[in-house]
Structure formats: structure tokens, C-alpha cells
C-alpha positions, 0 to 999 in steps of 0.5 A: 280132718277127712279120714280116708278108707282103710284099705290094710284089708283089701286083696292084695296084688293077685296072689289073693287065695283062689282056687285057680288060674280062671278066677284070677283072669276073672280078677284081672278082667274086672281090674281092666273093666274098672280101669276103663270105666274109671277112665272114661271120665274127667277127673280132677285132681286125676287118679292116683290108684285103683285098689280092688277092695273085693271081687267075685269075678267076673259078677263083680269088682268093687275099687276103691279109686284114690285121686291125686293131691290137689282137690279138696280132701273130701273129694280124695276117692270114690267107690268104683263098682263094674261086673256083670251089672251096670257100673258106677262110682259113687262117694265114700263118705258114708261107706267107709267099708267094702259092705257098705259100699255095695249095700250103697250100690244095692240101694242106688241100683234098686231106686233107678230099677223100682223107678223103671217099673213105676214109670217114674221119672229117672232125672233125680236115679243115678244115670244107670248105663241102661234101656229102662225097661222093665226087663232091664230093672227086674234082671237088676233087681235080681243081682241086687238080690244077690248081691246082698245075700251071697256077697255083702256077707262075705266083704264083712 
């Protein structure tokens, strides 16, 4: 049996405890932008939900994206990652929990940039929605950076 992210401490609606109207708007942008982003591709069985499951905006909204019954259970829902950074969506099955997923999207964004500077081939890195240039991976490797020391510790 697939075992499905538990999601009883995500955020919940836009009454979440900021400190003010902006950071709302900032929340509520990263919603939009994960909505479009999600949106862009084909999905079978479609979505059903897209669930903030932490966010520092406008740096970063992490969602996780539930689909409709119908595909197989394993494929029901993926992490969905937008902000001022290159999006992705990427599968729960190992990342059960917000901090692992960003440690995932830390570790998938780290393989395409350190490729970029090694002058390797991309084929096999996830299709970051990038140039590859150098300049590219090592602002890349900066918000990695950052992500894991300033904002993995606080989606414990």
C-alpha cells in the first residue's frame, strides 16, 4: 500500500502567523506562480490539489501536488518547488517530509549546477528552465546554500 504525505502540519489557508500583509502577498504570489507552473504540463490523472507545505516568500514555496484518482497509487503526488530560483517537481516517494524535500530539490539543483561548471553533459540533470552558464549555477549554488542552512531548519 502507497502511503501518502501527511499533510496535518502544512500551513493552513492564509491565516498562517506572518508578521504582515506583504508576506501574505508573497505567499499568495508563490501560490499563483506554483499553480502556473504546475500547470503547464500534461497530467494524468490531472491535479486535484496543490497544498503550500512551506514557504518564505517571495524565496520559496514548496507544494506538494495531489492528482486525482485514477493513476497508479505511487504516482498520486509530487513535490512542487517555485521562488525566486529555478522551479521543479520531483516525486515524494523518498521525501515524505517538507525538509527532505528541499534537501532533494538542494541536491538535484547542485548535480545540474556543478555539471555546468564541469562542462558536462546535462542530459542525464534534471531540465533546469536555465542558460547553463556558469554565472547561472554559481547563483544557483548560492540559493542552495541558503536554503540549507537558513531554511531546511525551519520545515523541521
Amino acid at each position: 500500500m502507497v502511503t501518502l504525505v501527511d499533510t496535518s502540519g502544512f500551513p493552513v489557508g492564509l491565516d498562517i502567523d506572518y508578521e504582515g500583509v506583504d508576506e501574505v502577498a508573497a505567499i499568495q504570489a508563490l501560490t499563483v506562480e506554483a499553480h502556473a507552473f504546475a500547470n503547464s504540463f500534461r497530467w494524468l490523472p490531472p491535479i486535484e490539489k496543490l497544498k503550500l507545505a512551506f514557504g518564505v516568500g517571495p524565496i520559496l514555496g514548496l507544494f506538494l501536488m495531489r492528482f486525482a484518482p485514477g493513476g497508479k497509487p505511487e504516482d498520486r503526488e509530487r513535490w512542487v518547488v517555485v521562488g525566486d530560483l529555478p522551479s521543479m517537481h520531483f516525486e515524494t516517494d523518498d521525501t515524505p517530509t517538507p525538509a527532505l524535500a528541499l534537501r532533494l530539490y538542494c541536491a538535484i539543483a547542485q548535480d545540474w549546477a556543478e555539471n555546468v561548471l564541469e562542462g558536462r553533459d546535462l542530459s542525464d540533470s534534471y531540465p533546469v528552465d536555465a542558460t547553463p552558464t556558469a554565472e547561472h549555477a554559481r547563483m544557483l549554488l548560492d540559493r542552495i546554500e541558503f536554503i540549507r542552512t537558513e531554511l531546511i531548519p525551519l520545515a523541521h
